[in-house]
C-alpha positions as CSV (number, residue, x, y, z in Angstrom):
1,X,-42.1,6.6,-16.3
2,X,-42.8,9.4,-18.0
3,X,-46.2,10.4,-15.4
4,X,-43.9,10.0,-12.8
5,X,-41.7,12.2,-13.9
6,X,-44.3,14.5,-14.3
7,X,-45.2,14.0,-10.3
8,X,-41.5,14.3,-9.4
9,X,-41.1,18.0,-11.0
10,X,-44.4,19.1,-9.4
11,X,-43.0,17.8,-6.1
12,X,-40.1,19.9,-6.9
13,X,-40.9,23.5,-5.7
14,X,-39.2,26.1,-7.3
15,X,-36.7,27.2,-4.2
16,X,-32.9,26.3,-4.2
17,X,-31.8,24.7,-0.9
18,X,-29.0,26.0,0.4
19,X,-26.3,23.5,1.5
20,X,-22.8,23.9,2.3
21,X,-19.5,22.1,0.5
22,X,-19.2,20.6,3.6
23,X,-22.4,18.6,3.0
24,X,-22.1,17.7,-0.3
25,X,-18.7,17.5,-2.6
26,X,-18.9,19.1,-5.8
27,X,-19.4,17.1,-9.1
28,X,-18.1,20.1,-11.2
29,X,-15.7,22.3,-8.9
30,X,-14.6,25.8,-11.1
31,X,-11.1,24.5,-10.3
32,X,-12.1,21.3,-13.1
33,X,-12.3,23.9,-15.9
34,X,-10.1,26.1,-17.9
35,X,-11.4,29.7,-18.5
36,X,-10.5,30.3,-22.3
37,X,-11.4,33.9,-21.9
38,X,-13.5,34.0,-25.1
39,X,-16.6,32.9,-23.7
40,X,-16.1,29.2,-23.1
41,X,-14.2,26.9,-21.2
42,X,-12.8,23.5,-21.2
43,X,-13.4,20.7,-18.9
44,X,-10.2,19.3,-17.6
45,X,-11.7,15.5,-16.6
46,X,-13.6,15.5,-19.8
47,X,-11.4,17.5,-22.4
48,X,-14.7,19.1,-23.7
49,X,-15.1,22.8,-24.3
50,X,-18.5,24.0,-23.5
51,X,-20.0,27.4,-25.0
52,X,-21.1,29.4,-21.1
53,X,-23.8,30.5,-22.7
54,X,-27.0,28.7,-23.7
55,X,-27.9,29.3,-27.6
56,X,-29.3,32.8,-28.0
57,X,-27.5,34.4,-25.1
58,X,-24.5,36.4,-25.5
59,X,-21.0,36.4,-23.2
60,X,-20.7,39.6,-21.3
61,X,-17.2,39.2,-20.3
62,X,-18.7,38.1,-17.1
63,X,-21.9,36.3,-17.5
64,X,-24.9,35.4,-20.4
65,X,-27.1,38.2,-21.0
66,X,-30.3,37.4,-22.8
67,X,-33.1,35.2,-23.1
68,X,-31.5,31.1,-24.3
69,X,-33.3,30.4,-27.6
70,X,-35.6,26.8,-27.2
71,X,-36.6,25.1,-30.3
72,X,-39.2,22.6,-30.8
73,X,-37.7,19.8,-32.8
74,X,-34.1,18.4,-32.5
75,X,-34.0,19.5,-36.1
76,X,-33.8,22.9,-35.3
77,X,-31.7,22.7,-32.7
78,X,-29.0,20.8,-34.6
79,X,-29.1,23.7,-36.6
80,X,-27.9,26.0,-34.6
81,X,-24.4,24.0,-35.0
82,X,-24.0,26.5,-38.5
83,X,-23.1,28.9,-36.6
84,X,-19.2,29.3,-36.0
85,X,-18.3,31.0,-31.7
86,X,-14.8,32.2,-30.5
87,X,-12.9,31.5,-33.5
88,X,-14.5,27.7,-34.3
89,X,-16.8,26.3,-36.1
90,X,-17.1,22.3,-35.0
91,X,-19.5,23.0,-32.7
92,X,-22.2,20.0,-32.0
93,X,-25.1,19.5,-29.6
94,X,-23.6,17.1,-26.6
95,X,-23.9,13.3,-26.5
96,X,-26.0,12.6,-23.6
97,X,-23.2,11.8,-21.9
98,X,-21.5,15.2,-22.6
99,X,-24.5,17.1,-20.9
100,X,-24.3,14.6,-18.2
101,X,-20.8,15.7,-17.1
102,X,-21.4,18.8,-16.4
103,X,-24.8,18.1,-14.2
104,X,-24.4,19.9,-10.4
105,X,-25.9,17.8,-8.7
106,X,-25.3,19.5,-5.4
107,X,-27.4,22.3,-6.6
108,X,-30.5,22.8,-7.8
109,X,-32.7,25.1,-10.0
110,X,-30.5,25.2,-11.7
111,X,-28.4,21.9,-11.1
112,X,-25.1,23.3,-12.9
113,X,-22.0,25.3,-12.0
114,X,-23.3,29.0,-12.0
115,X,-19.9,30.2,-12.1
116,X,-19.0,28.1,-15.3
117,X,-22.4,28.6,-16.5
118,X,-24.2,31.6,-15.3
119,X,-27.9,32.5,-16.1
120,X,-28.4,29.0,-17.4
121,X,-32.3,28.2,-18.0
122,X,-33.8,25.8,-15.5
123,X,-35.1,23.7,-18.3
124,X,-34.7,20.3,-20.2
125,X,-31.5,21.1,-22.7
126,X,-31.5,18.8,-25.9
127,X,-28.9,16.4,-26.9
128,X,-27.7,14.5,-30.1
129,X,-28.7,11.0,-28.6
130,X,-31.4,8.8,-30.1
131,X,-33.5,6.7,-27.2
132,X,-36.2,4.5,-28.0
133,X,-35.9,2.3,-31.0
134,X,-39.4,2.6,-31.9
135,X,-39.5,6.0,-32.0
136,X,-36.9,7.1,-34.2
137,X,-37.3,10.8,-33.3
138,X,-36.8,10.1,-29.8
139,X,-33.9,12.2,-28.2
140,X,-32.9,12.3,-24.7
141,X,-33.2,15.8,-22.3
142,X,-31.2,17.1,-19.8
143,X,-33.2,18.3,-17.0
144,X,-30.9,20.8,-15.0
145,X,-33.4,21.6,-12.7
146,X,-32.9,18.8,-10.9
147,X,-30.0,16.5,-12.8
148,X,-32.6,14.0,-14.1
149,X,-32.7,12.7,-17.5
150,X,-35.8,12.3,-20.0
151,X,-36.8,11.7,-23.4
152,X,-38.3,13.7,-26.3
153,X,-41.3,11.9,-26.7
154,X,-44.0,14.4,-26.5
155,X,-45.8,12.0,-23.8
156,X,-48.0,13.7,-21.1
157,X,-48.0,16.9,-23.3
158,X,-51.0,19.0,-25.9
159,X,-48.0,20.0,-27.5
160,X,-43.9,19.6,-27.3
161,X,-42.7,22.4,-25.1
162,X,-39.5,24.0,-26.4
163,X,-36.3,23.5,-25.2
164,X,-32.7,25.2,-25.0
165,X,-29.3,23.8,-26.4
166,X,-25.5,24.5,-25.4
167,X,-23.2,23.3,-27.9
168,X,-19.5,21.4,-27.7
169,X,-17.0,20.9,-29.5
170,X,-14.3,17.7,-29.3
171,X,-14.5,14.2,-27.7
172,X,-16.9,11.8,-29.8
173,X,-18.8,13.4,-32.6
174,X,-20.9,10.8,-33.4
175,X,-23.6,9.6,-30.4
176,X,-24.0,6.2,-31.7
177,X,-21.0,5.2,-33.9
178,X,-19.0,3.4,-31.1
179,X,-21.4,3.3,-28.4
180,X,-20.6,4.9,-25.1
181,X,-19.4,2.1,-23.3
182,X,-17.2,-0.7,-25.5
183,X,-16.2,-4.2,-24.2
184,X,-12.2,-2.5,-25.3
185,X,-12.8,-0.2,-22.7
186,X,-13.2,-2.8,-19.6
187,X,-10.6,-5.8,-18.5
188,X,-12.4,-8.7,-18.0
189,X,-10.8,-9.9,-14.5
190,X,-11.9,-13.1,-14.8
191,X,-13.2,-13.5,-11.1
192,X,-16.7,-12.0,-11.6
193,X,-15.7,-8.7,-12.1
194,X,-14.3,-6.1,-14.7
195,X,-12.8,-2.7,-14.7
196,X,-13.2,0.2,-16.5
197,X,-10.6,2.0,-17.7
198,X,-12.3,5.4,-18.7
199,X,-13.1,5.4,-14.6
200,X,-10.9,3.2,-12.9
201,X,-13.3,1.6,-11.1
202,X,-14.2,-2.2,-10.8
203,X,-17.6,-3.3,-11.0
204,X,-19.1,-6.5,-9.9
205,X,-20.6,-8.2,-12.8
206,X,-23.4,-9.5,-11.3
207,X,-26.0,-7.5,-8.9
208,X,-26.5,-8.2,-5.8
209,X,-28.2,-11.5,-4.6
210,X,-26.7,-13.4,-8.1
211,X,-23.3,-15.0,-8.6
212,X,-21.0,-15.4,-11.4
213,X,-20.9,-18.7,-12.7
214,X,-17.9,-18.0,-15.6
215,X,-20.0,-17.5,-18.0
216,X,-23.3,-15.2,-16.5
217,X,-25.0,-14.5,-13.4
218,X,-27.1,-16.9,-12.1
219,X,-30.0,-16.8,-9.0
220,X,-32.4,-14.2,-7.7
221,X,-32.2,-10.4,-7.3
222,X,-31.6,-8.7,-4.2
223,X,-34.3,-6.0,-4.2
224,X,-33.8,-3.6,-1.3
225,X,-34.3,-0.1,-0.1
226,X,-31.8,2.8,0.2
227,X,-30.6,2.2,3.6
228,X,-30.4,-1.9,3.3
229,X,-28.3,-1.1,0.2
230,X,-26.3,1.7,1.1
231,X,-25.1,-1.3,4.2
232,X,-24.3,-3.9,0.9
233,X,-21.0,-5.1,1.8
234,X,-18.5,-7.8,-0.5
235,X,-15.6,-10.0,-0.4
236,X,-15.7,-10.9,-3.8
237,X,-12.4,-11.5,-5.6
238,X,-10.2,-10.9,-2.3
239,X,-11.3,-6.9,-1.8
240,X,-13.5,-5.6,1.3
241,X,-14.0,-2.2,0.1
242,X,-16.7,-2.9,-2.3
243,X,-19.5,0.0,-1.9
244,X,-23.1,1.7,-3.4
245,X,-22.0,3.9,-6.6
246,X,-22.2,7.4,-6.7
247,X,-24.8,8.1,-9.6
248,X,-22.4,9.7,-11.8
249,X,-20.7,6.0,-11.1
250,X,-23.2,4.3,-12.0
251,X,-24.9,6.8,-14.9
252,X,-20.8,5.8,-16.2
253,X,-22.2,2.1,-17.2
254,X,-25.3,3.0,-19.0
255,X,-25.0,2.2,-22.6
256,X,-27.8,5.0,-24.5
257,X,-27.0,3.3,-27.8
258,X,-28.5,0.1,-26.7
259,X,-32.3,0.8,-27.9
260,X,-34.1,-1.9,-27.4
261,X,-35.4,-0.6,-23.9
262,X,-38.5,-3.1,-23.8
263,X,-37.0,-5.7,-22.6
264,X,-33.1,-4.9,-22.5
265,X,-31.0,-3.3,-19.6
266,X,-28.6,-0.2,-21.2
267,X,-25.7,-1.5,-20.5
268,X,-22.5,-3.4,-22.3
269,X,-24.5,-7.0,-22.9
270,X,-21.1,-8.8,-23.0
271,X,-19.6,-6.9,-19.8
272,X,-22.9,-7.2,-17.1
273,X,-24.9,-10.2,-20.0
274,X,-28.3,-10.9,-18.7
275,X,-28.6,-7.4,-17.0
276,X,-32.0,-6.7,-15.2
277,X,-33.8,-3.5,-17.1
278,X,-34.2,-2.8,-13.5
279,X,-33.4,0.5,-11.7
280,X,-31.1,0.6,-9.4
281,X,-29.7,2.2,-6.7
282,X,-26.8,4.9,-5.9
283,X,-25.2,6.2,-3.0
284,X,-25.9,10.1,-3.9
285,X,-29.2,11.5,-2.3
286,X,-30.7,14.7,-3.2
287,X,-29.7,17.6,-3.0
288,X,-33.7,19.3,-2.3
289,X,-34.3,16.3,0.5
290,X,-31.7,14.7,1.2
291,X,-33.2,12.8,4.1
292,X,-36.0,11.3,1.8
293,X,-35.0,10.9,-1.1
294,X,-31.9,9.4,-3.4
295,X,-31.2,8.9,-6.9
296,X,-31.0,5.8,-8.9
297,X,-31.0,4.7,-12.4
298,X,-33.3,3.5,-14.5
299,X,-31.6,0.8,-16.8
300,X,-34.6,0.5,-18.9
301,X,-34.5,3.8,-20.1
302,X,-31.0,4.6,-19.1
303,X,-32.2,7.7,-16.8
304,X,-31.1,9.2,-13.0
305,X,-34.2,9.6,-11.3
306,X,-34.4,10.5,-7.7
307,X,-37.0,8.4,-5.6
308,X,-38.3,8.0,-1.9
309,X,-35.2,5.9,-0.1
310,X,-38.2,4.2,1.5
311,X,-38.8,1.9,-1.9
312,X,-37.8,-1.3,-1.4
313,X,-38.0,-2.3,-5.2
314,X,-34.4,-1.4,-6.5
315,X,-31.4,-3.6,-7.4
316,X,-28.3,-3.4,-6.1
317,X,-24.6,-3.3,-8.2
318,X,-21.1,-3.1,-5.9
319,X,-18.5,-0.9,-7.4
320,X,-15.0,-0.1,-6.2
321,X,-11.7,2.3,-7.0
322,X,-9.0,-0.1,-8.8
323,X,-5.7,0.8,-6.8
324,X,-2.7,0.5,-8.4
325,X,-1.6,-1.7,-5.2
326,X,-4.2,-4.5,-6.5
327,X,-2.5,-7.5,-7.1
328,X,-3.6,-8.1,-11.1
329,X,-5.8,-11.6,-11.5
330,X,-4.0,-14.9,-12.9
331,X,-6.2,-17.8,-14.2
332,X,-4.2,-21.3,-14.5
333,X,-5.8,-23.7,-16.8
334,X,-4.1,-27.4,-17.6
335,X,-4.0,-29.6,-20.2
336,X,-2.9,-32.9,-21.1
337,X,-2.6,-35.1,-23.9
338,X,-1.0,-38.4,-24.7
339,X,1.1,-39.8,-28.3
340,X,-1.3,-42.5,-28.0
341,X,-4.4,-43.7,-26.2
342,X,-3.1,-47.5,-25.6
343,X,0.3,-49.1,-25.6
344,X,1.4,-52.4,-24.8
345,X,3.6,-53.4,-21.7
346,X,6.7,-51.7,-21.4
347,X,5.7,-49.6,-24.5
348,X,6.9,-46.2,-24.6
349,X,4.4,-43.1,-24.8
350,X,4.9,-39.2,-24.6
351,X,2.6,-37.2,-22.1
352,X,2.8,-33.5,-23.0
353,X,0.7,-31.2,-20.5
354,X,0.4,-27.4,-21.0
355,X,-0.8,-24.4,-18.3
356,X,-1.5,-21.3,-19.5
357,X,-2.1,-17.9,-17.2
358,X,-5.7,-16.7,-18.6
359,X,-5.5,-13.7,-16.4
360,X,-4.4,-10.7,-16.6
361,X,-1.7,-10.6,-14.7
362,X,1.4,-12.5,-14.4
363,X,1.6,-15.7,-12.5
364,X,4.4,-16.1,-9.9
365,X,6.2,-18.8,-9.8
366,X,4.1,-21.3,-11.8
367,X,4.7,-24.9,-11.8
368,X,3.4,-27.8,-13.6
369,X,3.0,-31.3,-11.9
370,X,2.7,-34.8,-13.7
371,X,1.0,-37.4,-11.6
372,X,1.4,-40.6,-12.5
373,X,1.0,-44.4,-11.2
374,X,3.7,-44.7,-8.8
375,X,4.9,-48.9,-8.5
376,X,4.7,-49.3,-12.6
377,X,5.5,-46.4,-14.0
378,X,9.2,-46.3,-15.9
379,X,10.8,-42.7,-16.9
380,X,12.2,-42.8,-20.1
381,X,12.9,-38.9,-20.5
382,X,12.1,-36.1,-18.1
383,X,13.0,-32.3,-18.7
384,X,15.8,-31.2,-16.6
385,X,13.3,-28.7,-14.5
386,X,11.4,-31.4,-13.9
387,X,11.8,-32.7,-10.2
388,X,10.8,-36.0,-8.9
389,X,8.5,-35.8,-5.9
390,X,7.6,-39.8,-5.0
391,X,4.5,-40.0,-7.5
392,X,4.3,-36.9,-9.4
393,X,6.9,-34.8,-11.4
394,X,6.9,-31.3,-11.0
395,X,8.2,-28.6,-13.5
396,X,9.1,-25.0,-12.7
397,X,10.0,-22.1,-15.3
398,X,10.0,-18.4,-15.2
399,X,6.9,-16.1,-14.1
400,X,4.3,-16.6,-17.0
401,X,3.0,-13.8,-17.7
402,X,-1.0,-12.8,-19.0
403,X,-1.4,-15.3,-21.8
404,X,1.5,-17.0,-21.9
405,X,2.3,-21.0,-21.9
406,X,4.1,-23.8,-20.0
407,X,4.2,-26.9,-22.1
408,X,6.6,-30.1,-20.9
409,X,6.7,-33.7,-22.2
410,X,7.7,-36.9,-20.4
411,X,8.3,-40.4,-22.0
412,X,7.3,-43.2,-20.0
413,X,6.4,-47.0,-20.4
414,X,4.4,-48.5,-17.7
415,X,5.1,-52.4,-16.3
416,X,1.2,-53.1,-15.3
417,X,-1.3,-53.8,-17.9
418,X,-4.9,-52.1,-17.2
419,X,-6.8,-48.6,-17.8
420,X,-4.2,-46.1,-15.8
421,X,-4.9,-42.5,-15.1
422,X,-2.4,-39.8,-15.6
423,X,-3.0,-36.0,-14.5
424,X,-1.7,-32.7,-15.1
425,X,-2.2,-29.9,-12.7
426,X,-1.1,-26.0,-12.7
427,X,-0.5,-24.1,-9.5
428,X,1.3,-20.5,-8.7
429,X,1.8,-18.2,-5.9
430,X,-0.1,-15.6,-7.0
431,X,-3.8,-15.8,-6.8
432,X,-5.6,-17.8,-9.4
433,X,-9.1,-16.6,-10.1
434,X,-10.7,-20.1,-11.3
435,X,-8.9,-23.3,-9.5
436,X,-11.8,-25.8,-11.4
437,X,-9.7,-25.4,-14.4
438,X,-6.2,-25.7,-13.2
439,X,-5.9,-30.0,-13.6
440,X,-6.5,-32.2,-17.1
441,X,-6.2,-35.8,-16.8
442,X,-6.2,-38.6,-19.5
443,X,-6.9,-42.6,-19.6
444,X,-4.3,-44.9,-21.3
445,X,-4.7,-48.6,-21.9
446,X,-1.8,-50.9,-21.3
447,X,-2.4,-53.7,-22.8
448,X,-0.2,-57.6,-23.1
């Protein structure tokens, strides 16, 4: 990774391409901050305030004069945090995901807001976040020449080069101490995909060329190039407008504290288990060529790296924009149990069958239907909203909302002796995300 990198920033020549707005939309427009007038400014989307100025420059009023400071060793960065600026003194150096969010990545050389950020060093900035669990010293880099991210360790180089540090203040202090993307953060839809609330976007669990199976993704990858996966098209779960993620989409699902990057994707193991450490692709291109060459990330090492759109290597995960007109997932699962497994003729015996809504949402118009033997069978006691239909009984309450029940009982004896099967079996109007779990059914043995 690391030689490649290398080859990437030699490919890079040092000139900044000059696109309009009208070609590419802006990550970090100056309307997305607040000027505090004291030489920083806060980040609307993000809440964070930023210092303008890199460590060892100084606010003019207007823009950073001075050379930034670099420092060797995150050690010496981190100390820079002593100092107190505009009247605070929390300042830290950014999460990875901090420095990530304010990444330009429709410029280049520097790949930041120059308006926000003015005379900011086309360098690799540190940050707080540990990578690589077996290298403890390991931290990962910003690169804002080109947006890419790196890691600290010293690989390909005589010596470490220095680097620069601008320092935060708010959001999450600590880099590790609830990872960056927890299982409370996403609703599991329970139809193969799961949302994120921090984004309000809906990902597919499983990449593309696998499928869901409940539980994990099961069968082959889908390894493509960017044009056969910028064409990736879905129905999954009832939506059509599943797309390619931007890469500050998909760079939104990499989990940095997972460090076990041998053999482990970074990402949420209990919201995408069994994730390829595979790099994969997103929809943005670059900025310096856009007609060659894309970004994707690399899940191993949780890092945006832009690559030929030729490769035909990468994998391939569908993401789309929750609306708030999305009808909200029910799940109906059915059970059903008997007082006793075998009764003599003309016995009586209690079914009791329950549905419950799994989902998320609430299911409309839910009803629960008792099959039984039709010629023998004798009602003893039925609830009152339970309607005869010929051979099956069928009960109807209120809308039963995300984890709710629906439990009845009927009382029968039956006038045939013999093994006799009785079934329960949920249904509802709204949509139900996993129909193989919506019946039960039992055995009882009438006997002389």
């Amino acid at each position: 990774m690391f030689k490649h990198a290398m080859k990437i920033k030699l490919f890079f020549t040092a000139f900044l391409l000059t696109f309009s707005a009208l070609t590419f939309a802006f990550d970090t427009p100056t309307e997305d901050f607040i000027d505090n007038n004291d030489g920083t400014v806060t980040h609307k989307k993000t809440g964070l305030t930023w210092q303008r100025c890199s460590v060892g420059q100084t606010w003019t009023g207007s823009s950073c004069s001075g050379t930034a400071s670099t420092y060797y060793d995150f050690e010496s960065a981190n100390a820079t945090t002593s100092n107190s600026f505009a009247g605070y003194n929390d300042w830290r150096v950014p999460c990875i995901n901090d420095l990530d969010s304010i990444i330009e990545y429709s410029a280049y050389n520097p790949a930041i807001n120059n308006t926000i950020f003015p005379n900011t060093p086309s360098n690799s900035f540190w940050t707080a976040s540990a990578s690589a669990s077996n290298v403890p010293s390991a931290k990962y880099l910003v690169d804002f020449i080109s947006g890419s991210n790196s890691i600290n360790t010293n690989q390909g180089y005589a010596s470490p080069p220095p680097r620069p540090v601008r320092l935060v203040r708010g959001g999450q202090s600590s880099c590790t101490s609830l990872g960056y993307t927890p299982t409370v953060d996403f609703t599991d839809n329970k139809n193969g995909t799961v949302t994120h609330h921090k984004t309000g976007l809906m990902w597919q669990r499983c990449p593309v060329g696998q499928l869901w199976n409940g539980v994990m993704c099961k069968g082959g990858l889908s390894r493509m190039d960017y044009n056969s996966a910028s064409s990736q098209t879905s129905t999954l779960a009832g939506y059509s407008d599943w797309r390619l993620p931007t890469i500050n989409e998909l760079k939104s699902i990499i989990e940095y504290s997972n460090n076990d990057y041998a053999t482990n994707s970074r990402t949420n193991s209990v919201i995408f288990p069994d994730a390829p450490a595979d790099p994969f692709w997103s929809s943005s291109v670059s900025v310096y060529d856009p007609s060659n060459i894309a970004w994707i990330v690399m899940f191993q090492f949780g890092t945006p790296y832009p690559v030929n759109k030729n490769s035909n290597i990468y994998d391939v995960r569908l993401v789309r924009t929750a609306l708030a007109s999305d009808p909200t997932p029910t799940d109906l699962s059915t059970t059903i149990s008997a007082s006793t497994s075998s009764v003599k003729l003309n016995e009586n015996l209690t079914y009791t069958a329950t549905v419950t809504n799994n989902g998320t949402g609430t299911a409309t118009n839910p009803t629960l239907i008792f099959y039984f033997p039709p010629r023998w069978t004798n009602y003893v006691s039925v609830p009152s909203d339970c309607v005869s239909n010929g051979r099956s009984y069928r009960c109807n309450a209120g809308d039963l909302a995300a984890g709710a029940s629906l439990t009845r009982s009927i009382t029968v004896n039956f006038a045939q002796r013999g093994a006799t099967s009785i079934m329960g079996l949920g249904i509802t109007d709204s949509v139900d995300t996993n129909a193989a779990n919506n019946s039960g059914r039992i055995i009882t043995t009438i006997t002389q």
